[in-house]
N, C-alpha and C positions, 0 to 999 in steps of 0.2 A: 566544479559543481558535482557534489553526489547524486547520482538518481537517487530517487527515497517515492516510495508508494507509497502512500495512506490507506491501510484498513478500517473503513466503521462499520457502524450497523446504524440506523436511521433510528432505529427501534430501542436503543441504547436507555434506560432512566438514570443510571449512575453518570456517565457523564454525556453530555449534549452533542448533542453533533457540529454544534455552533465552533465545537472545540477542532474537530476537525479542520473546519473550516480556516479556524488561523490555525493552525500548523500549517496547512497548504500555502495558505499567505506568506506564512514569513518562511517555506521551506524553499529557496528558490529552486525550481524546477520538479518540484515535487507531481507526483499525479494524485488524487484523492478517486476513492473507488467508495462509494457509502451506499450499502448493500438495504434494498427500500424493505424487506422483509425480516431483519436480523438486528438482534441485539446486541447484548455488550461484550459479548465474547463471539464472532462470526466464525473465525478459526475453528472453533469445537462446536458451533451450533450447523455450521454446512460447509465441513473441511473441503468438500467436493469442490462446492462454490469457490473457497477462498482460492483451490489449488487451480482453478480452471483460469481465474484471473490474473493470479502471478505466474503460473506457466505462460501465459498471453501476453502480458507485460515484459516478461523475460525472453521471451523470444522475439519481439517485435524489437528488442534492444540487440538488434546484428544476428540474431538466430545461436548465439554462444551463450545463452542466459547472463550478459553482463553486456555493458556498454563499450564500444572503443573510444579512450582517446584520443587527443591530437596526438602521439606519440604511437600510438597503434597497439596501448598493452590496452589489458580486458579490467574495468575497472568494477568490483561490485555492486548490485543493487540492494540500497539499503530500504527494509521492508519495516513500517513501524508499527509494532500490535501494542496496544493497551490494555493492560486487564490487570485493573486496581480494584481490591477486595475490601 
């Protein structure tokens, strides 16, 4: 299983948030973060925001920014941003 985080924005018109929502469904183990004041680009509308949550995410995975393991190597977290123009 990959970690994998979901970034949205609540606020989003171009695509819905509903979309988020099955990604998470079908992403097994996924977390969904869906930011209630931000749009379709949250990354570059509150970089701050976004960094505060995947620095949080990331360290709550063993404190190495990645996951261990059954094997005990550092597996990465895969982050998914959309921004379709």
């Amino acid at each position: 299983m990959q970690p994998t985080l979901i970034l949205w924005g609540q606020k989003d018109r171009l695509i819905p948030v509903t979309n988020a929502q099955r990604f998470h469904q079908d992403i097994l183990g996924s977390e969904l973060v869906v930011f209630d004041s931000l749009g379709h680009v949250p990354h570059e509308e509150s970089p701050q925001l976004k960094a505060n949550v995947v620095s949080k995410n990331t360290n709550d995975r063993t404190g190495c920014n990645t996951e261990r393991t059954a094997h005990g190597k550092c597996q990465p977290l895969f982050i998914v941003f959309f921004h379709l123009c």
